[in-house]
N, C-alpha and C positions, 0 to 999 in steps of 0.2 A: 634645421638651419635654413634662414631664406635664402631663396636662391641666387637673388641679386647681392649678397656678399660672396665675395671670393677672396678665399685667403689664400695668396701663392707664399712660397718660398723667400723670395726679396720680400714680400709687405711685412710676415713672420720678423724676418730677423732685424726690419728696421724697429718694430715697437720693440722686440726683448732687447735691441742697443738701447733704445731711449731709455728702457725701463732701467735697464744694468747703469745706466749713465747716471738717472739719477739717485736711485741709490748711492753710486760713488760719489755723487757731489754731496750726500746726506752725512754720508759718514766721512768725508773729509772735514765738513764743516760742523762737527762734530768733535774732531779731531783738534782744528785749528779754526776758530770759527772767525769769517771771514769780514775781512777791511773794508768800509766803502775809500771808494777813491774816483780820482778825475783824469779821463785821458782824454783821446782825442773827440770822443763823443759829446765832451761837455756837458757830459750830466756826470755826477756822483752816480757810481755805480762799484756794488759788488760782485763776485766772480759767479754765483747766479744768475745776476740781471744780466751779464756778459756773455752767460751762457745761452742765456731766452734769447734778448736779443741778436747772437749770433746765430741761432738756430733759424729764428723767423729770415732774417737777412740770406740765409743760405737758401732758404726754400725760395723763396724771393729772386734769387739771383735762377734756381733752375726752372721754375715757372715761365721767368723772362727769356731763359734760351728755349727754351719748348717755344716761346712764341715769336720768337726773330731768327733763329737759326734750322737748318735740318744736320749743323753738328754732331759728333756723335755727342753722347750723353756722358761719357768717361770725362771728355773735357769740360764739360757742365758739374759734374761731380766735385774735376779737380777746384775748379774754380770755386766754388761753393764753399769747400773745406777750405781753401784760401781766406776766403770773407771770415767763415768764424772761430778760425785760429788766429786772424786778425785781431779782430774784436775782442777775443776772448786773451788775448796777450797786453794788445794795445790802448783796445776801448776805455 
């Protein structure tokens, strides 16, 4: 393995969430396969697109406190989770 990757603990369990995550959106939409519709984003968007885009906007939102705050990061987190339960409800 090169030595310039490092895999800790948190890096580990954020990919097995993404990957758990989207399996679960697989077989939901599988289940119940999913509606476009129009929220506050104004585009037509299904509960995928809602999901991408709440994901990128959360990464987005803790990049931007990494670079304006020396906060802790738990409230960079919450906030984050904020944005894309947002989106992913309202968008």
């Amino acid at each position: 393995m090169p030595d310039w990757m490092v895999w800790t603990g948190p890096t580990a369990a954020v990919f097995v969430g993404l990957g758990l995550l989207l399996c679960a959106m697989a077989i939901w939409a599988r289940i119940s396969p999913p509606v476009p519709r129009r929220g506050f984003l104004r585009i037509e968007t299904d509960r995928g697109d809602r999901l991408y885009i709440g994901l990128i906007s959360g990464a987005a939102v803790l990049a931007g406190w990494i670079a304006v705050t020396d906060l802790s990061m738990w409230l960079a987190l919450a906030a984050a989770f904020l944005v894309v339960l947002a989106i992913g409800i309202r968008g």
